[in-house]
N, C-alpha and C positions, 0 to 999 in steps of 0.2 A: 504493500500500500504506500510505503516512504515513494517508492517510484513516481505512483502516480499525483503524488502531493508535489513533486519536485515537477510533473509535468505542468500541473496545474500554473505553478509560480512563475513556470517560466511561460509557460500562455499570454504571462498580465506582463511581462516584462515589454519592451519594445525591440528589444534586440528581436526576439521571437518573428516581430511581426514582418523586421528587417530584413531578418533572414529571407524571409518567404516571398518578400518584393525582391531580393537581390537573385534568387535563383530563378523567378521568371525573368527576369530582364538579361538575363543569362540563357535562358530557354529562345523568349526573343533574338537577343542578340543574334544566336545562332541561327535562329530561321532566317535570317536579315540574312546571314552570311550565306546561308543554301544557295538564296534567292539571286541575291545581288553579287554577291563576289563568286561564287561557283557558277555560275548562272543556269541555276534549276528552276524551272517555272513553280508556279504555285499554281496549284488547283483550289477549285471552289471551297472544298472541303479544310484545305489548308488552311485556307481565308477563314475559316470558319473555327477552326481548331488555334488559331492565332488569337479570336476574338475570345477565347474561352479561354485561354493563357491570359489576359490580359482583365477578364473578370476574375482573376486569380490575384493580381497583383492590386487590380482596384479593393479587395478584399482585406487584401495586407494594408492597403492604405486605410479603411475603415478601424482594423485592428490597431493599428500603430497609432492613429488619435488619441486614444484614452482605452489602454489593455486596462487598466484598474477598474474602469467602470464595466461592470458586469455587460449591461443594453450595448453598449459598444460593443465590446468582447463576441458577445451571441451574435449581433449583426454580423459581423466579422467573419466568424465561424461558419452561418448561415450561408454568406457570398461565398464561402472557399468551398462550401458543400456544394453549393448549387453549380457553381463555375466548374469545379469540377467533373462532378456528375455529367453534367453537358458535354464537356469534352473528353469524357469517358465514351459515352454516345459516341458521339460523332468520329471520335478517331476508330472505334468498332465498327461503326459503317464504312469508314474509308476504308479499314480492312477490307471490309467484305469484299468494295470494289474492286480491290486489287486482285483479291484470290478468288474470286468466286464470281467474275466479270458475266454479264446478261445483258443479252440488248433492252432487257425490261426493267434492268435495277443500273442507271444510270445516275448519275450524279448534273445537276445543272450544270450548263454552260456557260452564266453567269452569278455572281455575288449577287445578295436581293438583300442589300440593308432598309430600313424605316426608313420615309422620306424627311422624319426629323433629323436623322445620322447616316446622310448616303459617304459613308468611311472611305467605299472607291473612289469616289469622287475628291474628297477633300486630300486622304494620303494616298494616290494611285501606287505608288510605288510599296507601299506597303501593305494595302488591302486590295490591291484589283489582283482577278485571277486571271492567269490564258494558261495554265495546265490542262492536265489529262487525268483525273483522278486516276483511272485503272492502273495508269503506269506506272511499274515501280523507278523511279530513278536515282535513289541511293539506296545504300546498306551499309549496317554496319553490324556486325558480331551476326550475322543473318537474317538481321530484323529490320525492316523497310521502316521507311521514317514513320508513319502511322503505327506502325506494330511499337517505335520507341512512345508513337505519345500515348497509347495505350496502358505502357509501362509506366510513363509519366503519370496520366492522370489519372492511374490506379495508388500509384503510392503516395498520391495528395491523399486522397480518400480513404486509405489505411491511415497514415499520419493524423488527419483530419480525426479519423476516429476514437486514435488514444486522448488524444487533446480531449475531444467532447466526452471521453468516458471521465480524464481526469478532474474536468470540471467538479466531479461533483464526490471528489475526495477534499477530506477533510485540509485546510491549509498548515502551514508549518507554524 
């Protein structure tokens, strides 16, 4: 139980929340780098699995405001669930595309943001897509970049979980 008190403490700390913005922006960075310096197209999905990386990081930024204050804290928690989640989703369907390709489970041709936040529009370079969802075009340790963000944002979702279990141990 010491464990999960020691998790709890460091939840309300802000390094915590630091941490968790500094490794997306690490996660980003490197999709930047795929995109632009490798120059690997981005697909729809991609676009979409970026946008869910970055409700990850808006997340950490709710948490880093005020980790002491409990209502903070839970919103916090709440965004990294839900952003997560999502790009758990979505990088499972990218999977699909790739390995289990059909002319009937296709991926858009284009990004379809709200017309309050057309994101292509505003950063093209960083949210317009002209990939191929189906195609794999990197790897690494055998695992295509959607199979990594699978991994990704499954072990937000495990992480995310000891946190909200530790919530609700006792403090030091």
């Amino acid at each position: 139980m010491n464990y999960f008190s020691t998790l709890k403490t460091f939840s309300q700390s802000r390094l915590s929340w630091s941490l968790l913005f500094i490794f997306i922006v690490i996660f980003e960075a490197c999709a930047l780098f795929f995109q632009h310096g490798m120059g690997l197209p981005p697909c729809v999905m991609c676009i979409y699995e970026r946008v869910a990386m970055m409700g990850i990081a808006g997340a950490a930024i709710i948490g880093f405001i005020a980790p002491q204050n409990s209502v903070i804290r839970y919103l916090g928690l709440a965004a990294w669930g839900a952003s997560a989640y999502k790009g758990l989703e979505l990088a499972m369907q990218h999977v699909d595309y790739q390995f289990n390709p059909s002319p009937f489970a296709t991926c858009d041709l284009f990004v379809t943001f709200p017309t309050w936040a057309p994101l292509n529009k505003w950063i093209p370079g960083m949210f317009e897509a002209y990939g191929d969802c189906a195609e794999v075009v990197w790897q690494f340790l055998t695992l295509s970049m959607p199979q990594w963000l699978v991994v990704i944002f499954a072990g937000n979702l495990i992480a995310l979980a000891f946190i909200i279990v530790a919530q609700f141990a006792k403090s030091k």
